[in-house]
C-alpha positions as CSV (number, residue, x, y, z in Angstrom):
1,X,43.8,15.4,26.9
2,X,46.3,12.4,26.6
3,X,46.4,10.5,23.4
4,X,44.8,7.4,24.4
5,X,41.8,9.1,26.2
6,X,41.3,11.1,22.8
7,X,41.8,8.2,20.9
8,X,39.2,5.4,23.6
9,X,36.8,8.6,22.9
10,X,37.2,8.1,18.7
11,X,36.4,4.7,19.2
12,X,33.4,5.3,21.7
13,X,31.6,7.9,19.0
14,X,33.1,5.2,16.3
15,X,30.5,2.8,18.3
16,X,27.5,5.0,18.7
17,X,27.8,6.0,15.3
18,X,28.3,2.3,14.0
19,X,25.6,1.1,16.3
20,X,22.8,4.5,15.3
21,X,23.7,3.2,11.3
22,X,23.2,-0.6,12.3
23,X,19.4,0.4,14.2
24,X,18.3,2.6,11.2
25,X,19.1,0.0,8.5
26,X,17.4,-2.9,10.2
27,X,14.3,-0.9,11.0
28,X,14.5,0.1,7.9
29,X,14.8,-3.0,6.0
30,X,12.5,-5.0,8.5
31,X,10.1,-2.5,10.2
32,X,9.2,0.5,8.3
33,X,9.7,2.3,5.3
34,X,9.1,5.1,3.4
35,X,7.9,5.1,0.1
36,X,6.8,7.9,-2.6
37,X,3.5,7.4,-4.5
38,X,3.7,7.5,-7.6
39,X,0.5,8.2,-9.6
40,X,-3.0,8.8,-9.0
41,X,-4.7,5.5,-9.0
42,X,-5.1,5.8,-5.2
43,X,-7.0,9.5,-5.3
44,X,-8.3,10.8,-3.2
45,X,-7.1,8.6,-0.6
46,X,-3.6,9.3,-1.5
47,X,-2.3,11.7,-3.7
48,X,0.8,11.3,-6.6
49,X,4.2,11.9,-4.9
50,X,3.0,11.7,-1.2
51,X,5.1,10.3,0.9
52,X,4.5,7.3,3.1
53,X,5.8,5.2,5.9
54,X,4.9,1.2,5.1
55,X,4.9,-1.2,8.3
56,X,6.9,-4.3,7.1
57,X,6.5,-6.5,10.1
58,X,2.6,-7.6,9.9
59,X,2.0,-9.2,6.2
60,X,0.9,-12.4,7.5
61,X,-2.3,-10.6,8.3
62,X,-3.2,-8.4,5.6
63,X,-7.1,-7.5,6.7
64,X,-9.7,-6.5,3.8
65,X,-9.0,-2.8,2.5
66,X,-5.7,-2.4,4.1
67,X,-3.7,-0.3,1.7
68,X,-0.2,-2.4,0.6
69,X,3.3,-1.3,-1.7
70,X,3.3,-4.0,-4.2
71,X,6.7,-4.8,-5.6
72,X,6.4,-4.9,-9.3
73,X,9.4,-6.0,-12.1
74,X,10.5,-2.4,-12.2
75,X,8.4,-0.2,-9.8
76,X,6.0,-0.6,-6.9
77,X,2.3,-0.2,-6.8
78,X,0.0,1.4,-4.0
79,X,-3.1,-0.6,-4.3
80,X,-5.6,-1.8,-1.4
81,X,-6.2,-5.2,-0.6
82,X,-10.1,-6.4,-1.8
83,X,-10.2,-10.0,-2.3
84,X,-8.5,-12.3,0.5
85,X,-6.9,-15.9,-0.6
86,X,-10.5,-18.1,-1.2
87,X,-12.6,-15.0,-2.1
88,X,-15.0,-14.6,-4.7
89,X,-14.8,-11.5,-6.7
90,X,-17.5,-10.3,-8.8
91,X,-18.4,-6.2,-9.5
92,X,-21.4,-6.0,-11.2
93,X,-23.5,-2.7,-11.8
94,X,-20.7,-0.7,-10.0
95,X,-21.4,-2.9,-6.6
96,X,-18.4,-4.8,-5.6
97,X,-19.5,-8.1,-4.4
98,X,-17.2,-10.5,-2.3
99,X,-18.1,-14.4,-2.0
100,X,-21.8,-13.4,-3.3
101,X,-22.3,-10.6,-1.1
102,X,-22.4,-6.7,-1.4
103,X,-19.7,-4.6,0.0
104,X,-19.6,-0.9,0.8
105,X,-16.8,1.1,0.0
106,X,-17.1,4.2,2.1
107,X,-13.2,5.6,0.1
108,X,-15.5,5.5,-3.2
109,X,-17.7,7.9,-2.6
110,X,-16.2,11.1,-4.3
111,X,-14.9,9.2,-7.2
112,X,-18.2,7.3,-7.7
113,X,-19.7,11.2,-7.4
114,X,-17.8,12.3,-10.2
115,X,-18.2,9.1,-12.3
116,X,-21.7,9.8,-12.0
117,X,-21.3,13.7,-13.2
118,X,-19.7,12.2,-16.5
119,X,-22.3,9.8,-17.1
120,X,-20.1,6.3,-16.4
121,X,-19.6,3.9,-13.9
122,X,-16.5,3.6,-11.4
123,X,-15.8,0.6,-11.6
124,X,-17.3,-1.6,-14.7
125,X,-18.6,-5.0,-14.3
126,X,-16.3,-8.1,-13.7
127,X,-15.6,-11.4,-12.6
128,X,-16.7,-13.5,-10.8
129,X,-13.4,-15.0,-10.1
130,X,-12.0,-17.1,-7.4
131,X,-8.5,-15.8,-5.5
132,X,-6.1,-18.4,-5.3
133,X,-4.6,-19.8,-2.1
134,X,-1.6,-17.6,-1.2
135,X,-2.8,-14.5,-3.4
136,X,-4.9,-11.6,-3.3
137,X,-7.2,-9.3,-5.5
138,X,-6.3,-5.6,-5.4
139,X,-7.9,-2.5,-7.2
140,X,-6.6,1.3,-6.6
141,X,-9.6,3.7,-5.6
142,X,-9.5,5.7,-8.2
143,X,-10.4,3.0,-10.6
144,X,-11.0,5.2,-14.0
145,X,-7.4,5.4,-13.3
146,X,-6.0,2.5,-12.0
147,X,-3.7,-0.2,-13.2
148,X,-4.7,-3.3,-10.7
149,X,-5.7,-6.9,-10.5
150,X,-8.4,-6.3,-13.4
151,X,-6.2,-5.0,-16.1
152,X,-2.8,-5.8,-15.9
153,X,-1.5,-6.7,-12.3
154,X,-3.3,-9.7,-12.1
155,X,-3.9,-12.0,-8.7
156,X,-0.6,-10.5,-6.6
157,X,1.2,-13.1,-4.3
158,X,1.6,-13.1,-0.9
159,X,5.4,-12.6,-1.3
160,X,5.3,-9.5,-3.6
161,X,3.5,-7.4,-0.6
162,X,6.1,-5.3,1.1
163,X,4.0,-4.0,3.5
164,X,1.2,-1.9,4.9
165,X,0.5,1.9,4.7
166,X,0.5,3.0,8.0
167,X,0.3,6.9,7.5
168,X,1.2,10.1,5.4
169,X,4.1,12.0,6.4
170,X,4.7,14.4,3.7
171,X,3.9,16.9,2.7
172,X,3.7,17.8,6.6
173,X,0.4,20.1,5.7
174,X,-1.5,16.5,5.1
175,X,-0.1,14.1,7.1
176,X,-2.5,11.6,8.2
177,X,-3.2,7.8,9.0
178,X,-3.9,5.7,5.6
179,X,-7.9,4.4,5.8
């Protein structure tokens, strides 16, 4: 092979290589991600150090009980969305309530179960409190647990939200779609 075909084939793979790098950092950056949780305010829906891909592109339409990565000062948060921008939050008697009326929480069930066996509440009673334009309310499931927009978090803005948990991808024994 003479010198300049070896060296038009260096640049070729120099190219698909440059180009493979370029595709993988903006999907990356502006698509998806993967992220670690960290924690187990989100049990059992997700479990501490699972891994998870995040859809970046959709946060102008963050739906009810979609599950988000938060970016804190020094760490993200898992947490799922409860109250949209304009919503009413109130939790009284363990029974979220959103602009006045109840709301089930189907992803509550085992850890109100075992709230129950140890003689508490999940969730004690709060609000009610208004969201704020361009803001939302968000609690983790396992609320015994959970540092989120009752204690600490507070109302998180629009711009903080990463992006969506689309699904579990390790460890490869659970993965799953995020509910």
């Amino acid at each position: 092979m003479g010198e300049p075909k070896k060296r038009q084939e260096i640049i070729s793979w120099g190219k698909s290589v440059f180009i493979a790098f370029a595709i993988v950092v903006i999907v990356r950056t502006f698509v998806f991600a993967p992220y670690i949780v960290d924690g187990a305010s989100m049990e059992p829906t997700l479990h501490d150090q699972e891994k998870i891909f995040v859809n970046k592109v959709n946060t102008d339409n963050i739906e009810r009980e979609a599950i988000v990565i938060i970016k804190g000062e020094d760490e993200n948060y898992v947490k799922r969305i409860i109250g949209l921008p304009g919503d009413t939050i109130e939790i009284r008697d363990d029974q979220l309530l959103i602009n006045g009326a109840p709301h089930s929480e189907k992803y509550l069930e085992e850890n109100r179960e075992l709230a129950n066996e140890q003689g508490s509440v999940l969730t004690g009673d709060f609000g009610p409190i208004l969201v704020p334009k361009g803001h939302y309310f968000v609690l983790g499931d396992n609320r015994l647990r959970s540092m989120d927009s009752r204690n600490g978090l507070g109302f998180i803005k629009k711009e903080k939200i990463v992006g969506v948990s689309e699904f579990v991808f390790f460890p490869f024994s659970d993965v799953r779609t995020v509910q």
